[in-house]
N, C-alpha and C positions, 0 to 999 in steps of 0.2 A: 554556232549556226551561221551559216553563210544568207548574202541578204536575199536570195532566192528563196531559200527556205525560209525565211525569214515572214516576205512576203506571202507565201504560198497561207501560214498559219493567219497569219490576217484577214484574210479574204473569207467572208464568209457564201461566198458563191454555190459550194458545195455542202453548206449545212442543211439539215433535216430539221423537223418539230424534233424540239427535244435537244436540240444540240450536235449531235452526232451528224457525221460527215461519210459520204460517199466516196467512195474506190471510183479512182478512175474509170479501173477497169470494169463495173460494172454500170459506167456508162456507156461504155461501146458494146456490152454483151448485150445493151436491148437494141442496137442499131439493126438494121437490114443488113444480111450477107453483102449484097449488093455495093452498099452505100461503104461498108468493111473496105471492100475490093477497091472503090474509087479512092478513098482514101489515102490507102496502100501507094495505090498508084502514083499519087498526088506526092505524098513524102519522098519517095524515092523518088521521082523528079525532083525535087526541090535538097535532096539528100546528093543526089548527082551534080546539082547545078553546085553547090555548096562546094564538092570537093572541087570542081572545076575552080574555081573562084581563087581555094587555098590557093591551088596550084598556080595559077595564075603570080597571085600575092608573093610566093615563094619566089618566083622566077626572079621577077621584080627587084624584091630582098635583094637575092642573092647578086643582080646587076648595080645595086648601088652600091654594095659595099664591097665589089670588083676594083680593085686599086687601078686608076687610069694610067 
């Protein structure tokens, strides 16, 4: 197990009475369509900015280890 998952079993954030734990996904199925959509919205800007970013990183990379 990697320390992601690692952390994730530690947290008791998503436990119920009882012990048992919640599906993510059954947290955003009580959400409002609405608030769905904004969300959406929200990741994929920050999903865009992200790959911008790599790309960015990459260029960079690839200038510094350009032999002068």
């Amino acid at each position: 197990m990697n320390e992601i998952e690692t952390s994730r079993i530690d947290t008791e954030e998503d436990a119920e009475p009882g012990g048992f734990r919640q599906s993510s996904s059954s947290i955003y199925s009580r959400q409002s369509a609405a608030h769905f959509k904004d969300r959406l919205g929200e990741l994929e800007m920050e999903n865009a900015r992200l790959h911008r970013l790599v790309a960015e990183l990459l260029i960079k990379n690839q200038q510094l280890r350009r032999p002068d």
